[in-house]
C-alpha positions in Angstrom: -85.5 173.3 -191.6 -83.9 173.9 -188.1 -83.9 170.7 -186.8 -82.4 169.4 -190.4 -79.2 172.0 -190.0 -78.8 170.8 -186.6 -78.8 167.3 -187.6 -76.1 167.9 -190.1 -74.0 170.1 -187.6 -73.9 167.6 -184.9 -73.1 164.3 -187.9 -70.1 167.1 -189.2 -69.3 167.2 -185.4 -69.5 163.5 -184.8 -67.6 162.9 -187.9 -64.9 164.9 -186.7 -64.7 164.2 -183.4 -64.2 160.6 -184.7 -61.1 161.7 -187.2 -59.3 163.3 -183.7 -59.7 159.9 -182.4 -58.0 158.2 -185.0 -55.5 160.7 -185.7 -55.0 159.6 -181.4 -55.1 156.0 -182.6 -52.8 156.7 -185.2 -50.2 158.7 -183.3 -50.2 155.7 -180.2 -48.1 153.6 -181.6 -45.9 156.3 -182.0 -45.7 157.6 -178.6 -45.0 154.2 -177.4 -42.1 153.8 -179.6 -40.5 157.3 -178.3 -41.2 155.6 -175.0 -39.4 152.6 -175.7 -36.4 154.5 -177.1 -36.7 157.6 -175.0 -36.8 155.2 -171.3 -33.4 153.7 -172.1 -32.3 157.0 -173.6 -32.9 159.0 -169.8 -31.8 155.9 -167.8 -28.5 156.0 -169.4 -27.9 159.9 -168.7 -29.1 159.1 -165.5 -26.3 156.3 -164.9 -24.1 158.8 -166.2 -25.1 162.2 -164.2 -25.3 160.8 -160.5 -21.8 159.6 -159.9 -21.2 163.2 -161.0 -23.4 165.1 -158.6 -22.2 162.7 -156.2 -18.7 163.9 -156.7 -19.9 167.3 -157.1 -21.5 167.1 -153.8 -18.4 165.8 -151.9 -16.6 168.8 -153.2 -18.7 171.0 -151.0 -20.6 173.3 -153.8 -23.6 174.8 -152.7 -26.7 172.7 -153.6 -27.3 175.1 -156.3 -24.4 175.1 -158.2 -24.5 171.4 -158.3 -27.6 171.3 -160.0 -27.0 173.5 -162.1 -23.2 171.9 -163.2 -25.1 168.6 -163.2 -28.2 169.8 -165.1 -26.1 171.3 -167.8 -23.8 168.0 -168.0 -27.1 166.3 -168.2 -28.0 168.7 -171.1 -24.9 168.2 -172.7 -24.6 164.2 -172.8 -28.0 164.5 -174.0 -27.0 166.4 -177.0 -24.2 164.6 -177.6 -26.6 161.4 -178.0 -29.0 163.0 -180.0 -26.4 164.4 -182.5 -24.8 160.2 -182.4 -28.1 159.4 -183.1 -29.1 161.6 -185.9 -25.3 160.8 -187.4 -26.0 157.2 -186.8 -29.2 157.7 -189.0 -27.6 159.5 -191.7 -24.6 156.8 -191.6 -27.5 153.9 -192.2 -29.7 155.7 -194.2 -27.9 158.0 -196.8 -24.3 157.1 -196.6 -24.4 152.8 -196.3 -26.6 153.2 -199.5 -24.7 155.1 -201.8 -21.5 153.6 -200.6 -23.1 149.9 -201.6 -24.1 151.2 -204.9 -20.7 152.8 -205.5 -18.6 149.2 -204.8 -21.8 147.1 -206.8 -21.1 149.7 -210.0 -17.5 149.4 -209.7 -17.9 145.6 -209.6 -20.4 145.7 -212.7 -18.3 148.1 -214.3 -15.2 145.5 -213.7 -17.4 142.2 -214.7 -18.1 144.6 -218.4 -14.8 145.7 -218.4 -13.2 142.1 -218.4 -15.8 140.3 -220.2 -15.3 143.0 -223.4 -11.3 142.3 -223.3 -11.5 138.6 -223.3 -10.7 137.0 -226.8 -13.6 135.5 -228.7 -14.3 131.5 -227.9 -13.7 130.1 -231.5 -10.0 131.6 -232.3 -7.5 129.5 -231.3 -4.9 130.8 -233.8 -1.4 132.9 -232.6 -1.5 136.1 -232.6 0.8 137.7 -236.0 4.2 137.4 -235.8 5.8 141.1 -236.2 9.3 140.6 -235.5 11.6 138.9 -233.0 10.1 137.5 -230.3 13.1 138.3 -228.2 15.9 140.4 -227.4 15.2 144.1 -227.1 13.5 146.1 -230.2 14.7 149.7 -229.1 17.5 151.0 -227.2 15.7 152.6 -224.6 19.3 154.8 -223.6 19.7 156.8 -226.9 15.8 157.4 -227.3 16.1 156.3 -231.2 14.6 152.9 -232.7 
């Protein structure tokens, strides 16, 4: 009976031990695509935070000071980029859609518009003759008819 519950809790074990592996498997790719992104990401605020400390430096601030001005300018670019980026997603993602399906409605709704105003193929007779055809009909300076 013993050995029987044992065997069961070390397969439960084994089964789950080999779900954390896959959810590792599974998360892999993931981590190597924030490392691909993330890479470019820190070499940029890198290229963009030494010519600062340098100039920081040459202005004869304590070492302190300059790391902390260039940590926070660091911080700050970084921000900056992830708020551009999260814009930039909501710019692809949200707005790039519904602004594509407003214009392709407005061109439907133009295409139905025109084709429900056009005359019918098979009528080739003048339209009815009401009156003259010229000259004015109303004088448009007193207001009457």
């Amino acid at each position: 009976m013993w050995s029987a519950i044992r065997w069961l809790v070390l397969r439960i074990a084994a089964i789950r031990w080999l779900f954390k592996l896959g959810g590792l498997a599974f998360l892999l790719p993931l981590a190597l695509l924030l490392k691909t992104i993330g890479l470019p990401i820190l070499m940029v605020l890198a290229v963009l935070a030494i010519p600062v400390l340098l100039i920081l430096f040459l202005f004869g601030l304590p070492i302190f000071l300059v790391f902390i001005v260039g940590s926070m300018l660091m911080g700050l670019i970084g921000t900056v980029l992830t708020i551009g980026f999260a814009a930039l997603k909501i710019g692809l993602f949200v707005v790039l859609p519904i602004w594509l399906m407003w214009i392709l409605a407005g061109k439907i709704w133009q295409w139905g518009k025109k084709k429900g105003t056009g005359d019918s193929p098979g009528s080739d007779s003048p339209p009815p003759s009401g009156g003259p055809t010229t000259g004015p009909v109303n004088d448009p300076i007193d207001g009457t008819a």
